[in-house]
C-alpha positions as CSV (number, residue, x, y, z in Angstrom):
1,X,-99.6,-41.6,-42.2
2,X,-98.1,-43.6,-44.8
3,X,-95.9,-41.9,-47.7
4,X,-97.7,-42.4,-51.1
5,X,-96.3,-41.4,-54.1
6,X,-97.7,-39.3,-57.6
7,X,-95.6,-38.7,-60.3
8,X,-96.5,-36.4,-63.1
9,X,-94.7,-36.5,-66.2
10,X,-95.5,-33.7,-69.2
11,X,-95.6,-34.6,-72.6
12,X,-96.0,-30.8,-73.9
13,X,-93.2,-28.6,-75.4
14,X,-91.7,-31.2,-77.6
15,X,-91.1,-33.3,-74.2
16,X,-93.5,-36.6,-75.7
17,X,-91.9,-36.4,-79.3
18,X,-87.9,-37.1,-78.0
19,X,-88.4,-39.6,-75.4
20,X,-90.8,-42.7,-74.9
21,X,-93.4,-41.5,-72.2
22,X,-94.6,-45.0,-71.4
23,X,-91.3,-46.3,-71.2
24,X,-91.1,-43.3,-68.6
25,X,-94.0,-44.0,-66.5
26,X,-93.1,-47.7,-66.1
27,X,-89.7,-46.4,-64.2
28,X,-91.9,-45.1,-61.6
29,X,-94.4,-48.0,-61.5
30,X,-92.8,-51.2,-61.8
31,X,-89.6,-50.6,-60.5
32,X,-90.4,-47.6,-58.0
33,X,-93.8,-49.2,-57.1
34,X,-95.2,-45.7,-57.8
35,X,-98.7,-46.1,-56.8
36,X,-100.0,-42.9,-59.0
37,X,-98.7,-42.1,-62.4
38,X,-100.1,-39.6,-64.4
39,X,-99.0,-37.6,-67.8
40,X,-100.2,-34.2,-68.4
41,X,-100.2,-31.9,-71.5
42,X,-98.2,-29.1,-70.1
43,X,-97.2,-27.2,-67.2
44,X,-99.8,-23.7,-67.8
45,X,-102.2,-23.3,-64.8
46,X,-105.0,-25.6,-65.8
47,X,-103.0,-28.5,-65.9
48,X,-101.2,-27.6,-62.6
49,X,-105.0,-27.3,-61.2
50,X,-106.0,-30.6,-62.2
51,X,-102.1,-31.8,-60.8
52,X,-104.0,-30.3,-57.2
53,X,-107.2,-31.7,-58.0
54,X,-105.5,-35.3,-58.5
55,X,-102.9,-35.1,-54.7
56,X,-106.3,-34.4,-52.9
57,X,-108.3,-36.8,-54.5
58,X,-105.6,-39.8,-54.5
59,X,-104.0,-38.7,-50.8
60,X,-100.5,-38.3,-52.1
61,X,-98.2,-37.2,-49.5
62,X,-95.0,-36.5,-51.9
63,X,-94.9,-35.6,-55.9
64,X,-92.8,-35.8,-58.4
65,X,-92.9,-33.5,-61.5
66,X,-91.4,-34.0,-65.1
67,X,-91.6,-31.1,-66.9
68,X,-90.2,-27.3,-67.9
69,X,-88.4,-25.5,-65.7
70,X,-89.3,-24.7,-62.4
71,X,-89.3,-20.9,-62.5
72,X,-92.0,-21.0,-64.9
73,X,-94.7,-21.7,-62.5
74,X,-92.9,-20.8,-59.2
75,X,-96.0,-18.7,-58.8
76,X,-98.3,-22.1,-58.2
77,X,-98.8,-23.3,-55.2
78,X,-100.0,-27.1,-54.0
79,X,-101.0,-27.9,-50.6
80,X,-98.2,-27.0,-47.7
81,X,-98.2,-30.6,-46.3
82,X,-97.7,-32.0,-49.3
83,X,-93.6,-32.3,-50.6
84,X,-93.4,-31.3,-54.2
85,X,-90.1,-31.7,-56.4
86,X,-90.2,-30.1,-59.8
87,X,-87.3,-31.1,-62.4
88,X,-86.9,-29.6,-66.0
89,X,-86.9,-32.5,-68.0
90,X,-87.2,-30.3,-71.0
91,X,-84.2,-28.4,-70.2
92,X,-81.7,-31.0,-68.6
93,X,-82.0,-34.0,-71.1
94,X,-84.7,-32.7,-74.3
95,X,-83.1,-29.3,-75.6
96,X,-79.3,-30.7,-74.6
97,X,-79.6,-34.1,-76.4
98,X,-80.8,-35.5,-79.6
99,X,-84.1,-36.8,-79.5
100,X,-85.0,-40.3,-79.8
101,X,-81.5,-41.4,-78.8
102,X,-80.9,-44.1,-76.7
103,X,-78.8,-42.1,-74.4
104,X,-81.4,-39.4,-74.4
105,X,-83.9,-41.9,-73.6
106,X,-81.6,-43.4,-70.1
107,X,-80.7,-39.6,-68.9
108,X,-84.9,-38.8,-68.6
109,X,-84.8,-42.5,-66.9
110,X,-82.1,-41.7,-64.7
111,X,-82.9,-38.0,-64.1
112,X,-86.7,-39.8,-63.2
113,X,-84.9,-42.7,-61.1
114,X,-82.8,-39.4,-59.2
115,X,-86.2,-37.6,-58.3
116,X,-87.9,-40.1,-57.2
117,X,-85.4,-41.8,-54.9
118,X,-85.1,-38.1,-53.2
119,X,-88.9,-37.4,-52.7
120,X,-89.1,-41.0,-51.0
121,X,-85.8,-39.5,-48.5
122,X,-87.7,-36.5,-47.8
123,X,-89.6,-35.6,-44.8
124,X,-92.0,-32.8,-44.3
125,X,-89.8,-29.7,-43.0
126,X,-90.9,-28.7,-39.3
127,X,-90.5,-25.1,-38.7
128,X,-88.4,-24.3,-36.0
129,X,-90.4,-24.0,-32.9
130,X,-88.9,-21.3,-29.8
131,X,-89.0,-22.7,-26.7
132,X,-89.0,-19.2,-25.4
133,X,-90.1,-15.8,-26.5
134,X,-87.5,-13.8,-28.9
135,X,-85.8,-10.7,-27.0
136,X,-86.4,-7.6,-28.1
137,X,-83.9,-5.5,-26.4
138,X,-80.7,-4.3,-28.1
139,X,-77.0,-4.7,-26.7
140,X,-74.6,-1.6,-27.6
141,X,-71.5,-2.3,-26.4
142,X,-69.5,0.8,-27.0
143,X,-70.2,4.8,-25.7
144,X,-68.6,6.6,-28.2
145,X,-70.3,8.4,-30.7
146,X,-71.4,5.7,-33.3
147,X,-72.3,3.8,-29.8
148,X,-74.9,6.7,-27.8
149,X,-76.1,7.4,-32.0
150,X,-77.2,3.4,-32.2
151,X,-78.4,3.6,-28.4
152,X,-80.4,6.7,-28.8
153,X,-81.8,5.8,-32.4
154,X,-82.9,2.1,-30.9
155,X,-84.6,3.9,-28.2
156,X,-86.5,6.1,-30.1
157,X,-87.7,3.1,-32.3
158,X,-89.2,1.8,-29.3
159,X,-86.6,-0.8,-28.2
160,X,-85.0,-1.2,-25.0
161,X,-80.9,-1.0,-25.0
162,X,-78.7,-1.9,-22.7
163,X,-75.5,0.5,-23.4
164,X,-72.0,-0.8,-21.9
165,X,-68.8,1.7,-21.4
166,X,-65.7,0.0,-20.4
167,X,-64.5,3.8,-19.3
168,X,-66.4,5.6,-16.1
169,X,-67.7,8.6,-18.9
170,X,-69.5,8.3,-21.8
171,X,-68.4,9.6,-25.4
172,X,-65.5,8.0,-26.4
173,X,-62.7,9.8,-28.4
174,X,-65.3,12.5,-29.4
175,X,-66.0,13.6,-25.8
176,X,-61.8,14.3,-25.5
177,X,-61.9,16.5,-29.1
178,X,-61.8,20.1,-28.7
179,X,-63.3,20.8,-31.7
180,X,-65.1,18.7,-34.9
181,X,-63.9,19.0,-38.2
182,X,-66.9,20.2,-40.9
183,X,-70.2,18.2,-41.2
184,X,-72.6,20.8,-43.0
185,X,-72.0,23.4,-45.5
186,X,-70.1,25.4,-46.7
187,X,-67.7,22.9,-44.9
188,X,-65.3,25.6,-43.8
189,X,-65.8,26.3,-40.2
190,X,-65.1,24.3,-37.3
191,X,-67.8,22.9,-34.9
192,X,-68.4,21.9,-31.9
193,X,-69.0,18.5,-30.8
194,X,-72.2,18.5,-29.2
195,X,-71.1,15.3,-27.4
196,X,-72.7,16.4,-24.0
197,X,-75.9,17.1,-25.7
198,X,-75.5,13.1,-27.1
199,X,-74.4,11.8,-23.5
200,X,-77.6,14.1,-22.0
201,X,-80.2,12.7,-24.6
202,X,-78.9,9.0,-23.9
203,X,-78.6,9.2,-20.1
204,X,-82.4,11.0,-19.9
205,X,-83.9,8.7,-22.3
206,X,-86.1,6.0,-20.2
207,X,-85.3,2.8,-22.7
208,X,-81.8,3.0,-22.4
209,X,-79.8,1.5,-19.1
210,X,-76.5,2.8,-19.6
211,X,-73.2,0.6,-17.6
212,X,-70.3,2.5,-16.9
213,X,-66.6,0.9,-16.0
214,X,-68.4,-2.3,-17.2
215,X,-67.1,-4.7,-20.1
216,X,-68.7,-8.0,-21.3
217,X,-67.4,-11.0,-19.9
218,X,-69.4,-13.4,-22.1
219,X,-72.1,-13.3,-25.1
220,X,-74.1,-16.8,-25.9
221,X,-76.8,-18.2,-27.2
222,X,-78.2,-16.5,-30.8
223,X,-80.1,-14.1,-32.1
224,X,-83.1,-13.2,-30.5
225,X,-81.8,-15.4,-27.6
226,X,-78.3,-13.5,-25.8
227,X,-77.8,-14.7,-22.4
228,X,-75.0,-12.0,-21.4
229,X,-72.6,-11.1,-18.4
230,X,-71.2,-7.9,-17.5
231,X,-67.5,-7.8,-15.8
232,X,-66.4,-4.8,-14.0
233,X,-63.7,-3.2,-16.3
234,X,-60.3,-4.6,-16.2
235,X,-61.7,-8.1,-14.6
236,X,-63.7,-8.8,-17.8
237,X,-62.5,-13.0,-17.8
238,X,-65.1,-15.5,-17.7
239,X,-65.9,-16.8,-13.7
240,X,-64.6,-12.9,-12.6
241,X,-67.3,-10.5,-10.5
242,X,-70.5,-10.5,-12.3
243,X,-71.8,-6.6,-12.7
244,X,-75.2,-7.7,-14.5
245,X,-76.6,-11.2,-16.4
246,X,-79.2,-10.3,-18.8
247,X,-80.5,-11.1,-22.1
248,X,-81.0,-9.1,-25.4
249,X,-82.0,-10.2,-28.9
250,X,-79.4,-8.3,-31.0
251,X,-75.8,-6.8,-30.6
252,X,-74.2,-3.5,-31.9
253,X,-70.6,-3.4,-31.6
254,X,-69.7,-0.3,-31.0
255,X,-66.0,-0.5,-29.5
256,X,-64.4,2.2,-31.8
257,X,-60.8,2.8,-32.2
258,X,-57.3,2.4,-30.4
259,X,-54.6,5.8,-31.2
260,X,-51.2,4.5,-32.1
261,X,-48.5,3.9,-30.3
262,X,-45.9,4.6,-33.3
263,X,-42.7,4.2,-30.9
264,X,-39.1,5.4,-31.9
265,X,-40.4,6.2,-35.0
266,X,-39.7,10.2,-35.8
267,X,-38.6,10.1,-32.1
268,X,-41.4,9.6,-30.7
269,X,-41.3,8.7,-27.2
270,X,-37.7,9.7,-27.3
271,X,-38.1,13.4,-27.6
272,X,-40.6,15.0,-25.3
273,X,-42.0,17.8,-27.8
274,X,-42.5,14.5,-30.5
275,X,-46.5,13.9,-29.5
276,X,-49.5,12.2,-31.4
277,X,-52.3,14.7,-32.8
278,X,-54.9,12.7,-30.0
279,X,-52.2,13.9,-27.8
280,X,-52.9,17.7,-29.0
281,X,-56.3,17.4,-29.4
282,X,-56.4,16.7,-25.6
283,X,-54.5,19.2,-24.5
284,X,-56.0,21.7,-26.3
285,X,-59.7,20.3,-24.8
286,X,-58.2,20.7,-21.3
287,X,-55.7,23.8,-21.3
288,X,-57.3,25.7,-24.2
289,X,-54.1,26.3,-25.5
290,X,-51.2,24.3,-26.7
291,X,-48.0,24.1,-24.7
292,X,-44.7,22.1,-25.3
293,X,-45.0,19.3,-22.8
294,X,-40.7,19.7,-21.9
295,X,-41.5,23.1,-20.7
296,X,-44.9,24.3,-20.2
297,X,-44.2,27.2,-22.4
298,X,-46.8,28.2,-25.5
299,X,-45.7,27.0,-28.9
300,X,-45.5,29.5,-31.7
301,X,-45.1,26.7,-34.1
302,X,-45.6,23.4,-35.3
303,X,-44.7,20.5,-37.8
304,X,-47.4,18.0,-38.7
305,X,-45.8,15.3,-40.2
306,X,-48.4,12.8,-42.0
307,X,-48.7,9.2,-42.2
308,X,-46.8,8.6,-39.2
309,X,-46.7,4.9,-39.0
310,X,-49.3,4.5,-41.9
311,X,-49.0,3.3,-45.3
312,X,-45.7,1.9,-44.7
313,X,-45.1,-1.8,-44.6
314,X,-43.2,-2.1,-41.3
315,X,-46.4,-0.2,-39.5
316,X,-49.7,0.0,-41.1
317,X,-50.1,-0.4,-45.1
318,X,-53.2,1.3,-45.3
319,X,-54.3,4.8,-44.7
320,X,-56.0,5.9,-41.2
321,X,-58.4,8.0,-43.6
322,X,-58.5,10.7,-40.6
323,X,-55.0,12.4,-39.9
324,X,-55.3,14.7,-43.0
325,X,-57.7,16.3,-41.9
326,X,-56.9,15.8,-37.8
327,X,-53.7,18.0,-39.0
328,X,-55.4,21.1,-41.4
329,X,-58.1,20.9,-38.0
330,X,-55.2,21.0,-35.5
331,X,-53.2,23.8,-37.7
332,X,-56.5,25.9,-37.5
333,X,-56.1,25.6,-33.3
334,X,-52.7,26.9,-33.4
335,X,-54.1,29.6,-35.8
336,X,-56.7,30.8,-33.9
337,X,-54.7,31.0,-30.5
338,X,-52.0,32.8,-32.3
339,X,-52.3,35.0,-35.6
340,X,-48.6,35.1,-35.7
341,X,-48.3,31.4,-35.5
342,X,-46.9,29.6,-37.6
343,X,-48.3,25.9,-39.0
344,X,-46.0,23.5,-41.1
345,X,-47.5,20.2,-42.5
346,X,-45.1,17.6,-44.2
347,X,-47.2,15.0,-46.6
348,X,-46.7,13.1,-49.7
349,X,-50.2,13.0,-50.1
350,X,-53.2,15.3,-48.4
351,X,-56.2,13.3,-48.9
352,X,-59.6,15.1,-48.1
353,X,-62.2,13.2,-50.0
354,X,-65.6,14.7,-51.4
355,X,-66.7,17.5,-49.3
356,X,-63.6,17.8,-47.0
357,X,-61.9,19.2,-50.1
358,X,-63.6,22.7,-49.5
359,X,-62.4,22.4,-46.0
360,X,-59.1,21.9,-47.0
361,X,-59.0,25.2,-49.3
362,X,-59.8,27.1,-46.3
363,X,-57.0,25.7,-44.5
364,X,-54.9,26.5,-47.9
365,X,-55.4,30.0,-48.0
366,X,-54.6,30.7,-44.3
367,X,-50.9,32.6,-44.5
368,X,-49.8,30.8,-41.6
369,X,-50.1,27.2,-42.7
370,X,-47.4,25.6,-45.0
């Protein structure tokens, strides 16, 4: 059908006093060709009815209207198939410039010249049609905690997830922790981890298809529209052995953390006895006890020494937000294994933020941590 276009221009709100309306309305029929051109008192809803009444009556396919601003009567609506541009001629050129003035009189023109031009340039916006139906099913790639929490919490919703662990056991750092710092009050007491409950809930939950020793090889398409390929771990390059193709609609990235490797700093890696606290915290999971590695034998004391390769410029300039409270955690395990042990922590700041700080008393008033 062939564009035809209306232009509207309001005289109301001090808009016909400043500028010469006819002088307007010629702009848009003699040298637009405007084949409908129409003033109206104001912009209130009767007028903007009889604005309807006239693009179904005269057939327009594309309006222009001259008036106040738009977000006074964002609220109306005219006919979906019909492209509507709105300027505030009041606003823009009336209450910025003197009226009457010559110059006042060629920015409406202009402004009226701009509007125009862009409704004939327009075309009716086609909403983007799928060739194929949106997936539903959710991609966590990840089994850690934050990883089986989004799997298991997706499930429940009633989605299906496909969960992928690069590793051959699910859990992530959490499943290697002997013990969890506080989560509930008073915030004093260790607790356990509850990981296997986590892993048990994921693996027995009928939405969720969980792929061990399995890493993504490649993620396309967009959302709603995934096309994805599992890799066997450690052969996770594009073209490699294909584990699984499948698509999903969305994608949680859930691939946690990586425990620093702070070499020859403090010795470490130099000196046997010099380990990381993810190094302690596994030993203590598997031994129930904590031993110096040179030796085998028991420890009877220990030096924590914070911010080992954090907040320093030549490692990491930020702060892991963890190891404070890692270390008062750790100093409890020596603690409890040993009432005559003794725990030493070096810091220039211990930093246990909100509810951890009540934590941290406790770990303050034991006798055997300095």
């Amino acid at each position: 059908m062939e564009d035809k276009i209306g232009v509207f221009i309001c005289t109301g709100y001090g808009i016909g006093e400043a500028l010469d309306i006819e002088a307007l309305c010629k702009i848009a029929t003699d040298e637009y060709k405007v084949p409908f051109c129409k003033t109206v008192d104001s912009c209130e809803k009767p007028h903007l009815e009889a604005i309807n009444a006239d693009i179904k009556s005269e057939e327009l396919t594309k309006v222009v209207i001259a008036g106040i601003s738009p977000r006074f009567y964002t609220q109306e609506t005219f006919p979906e198939d019909v492209i509507v541009e709105r300027f505030a001629l009041r606003e823009h050129v009336v209450w910025c410039q003197p009226p009457g003035d010559e110059d006042t009189q060629m920015m409406a023109e202009d402004y009226l010249r701009m509007y125009i031009t862009k409704v004939q340039k327009m075309e009716p916006v086609v909403p983007f049609q799928l060739e194929e139906t949106i997936d539903k099913t959710v991609l966590v790639v990840g089994g850690g905690v934050a990883g089986l929490t989004a799997a298991l919490e997706t499930a429940r919703t009633g989605y299906d997830v496909r969960l992928v662990e690069k590793s051959d056991k699910l859990g992530g750092w959490l499943a290697k922790q002997h013990k969890s710092i506080p989560t509930k009050p008073p915030y004093r007491d260790l607790e356990e981890t509850n990981i296997d409950k986590l892993i048990a809930d994921v693996e027995g939950n009928s939405r969720i298809k969980v792929y061990r020793s399995a890493v993504t090889g490649s993620i396309s398409g967009a959302p709603g529209l995934f096309d994805v390929t599992l890799n066997p771990s450690g052969n996770g390059q594009p073209g490699s052995d294909v584990l699984d193709t499948f698509r999903v609609g969305a994608v949680v990235q859930a691939t946690g953390w990586k425990a620093g490797e702070p070499r020859d700093h403090l010795s470490y890696g130099q000196v046997e006895d010099v380990i990381r606290n993810v190094d302690l915290e596994e030993m203590v999971k598997n031994n129930g006890k904590i031993t110096r590695p040179s030796d085998g034998k028991e420890v009877k004391s220990i030096a924590f020494i914070q911010c080992g390769g954090s907040r320093k410029k030549e490692h990491h300039s930020y702060c892991s937000s963890i190891c404070c409270m890692t270390s008062l955690k750790q100093a409890l395990y020596l603690r409890e294994g040993d009432s005559g042990a003794k725990a030493y922590i070096f810091y220039e700041f211990i930093r246990t933020p909100g509810k951890y700080e009540e934590f941290y008393r406790r770990v303050q008033a034991d006798p055997g941590v300095f």
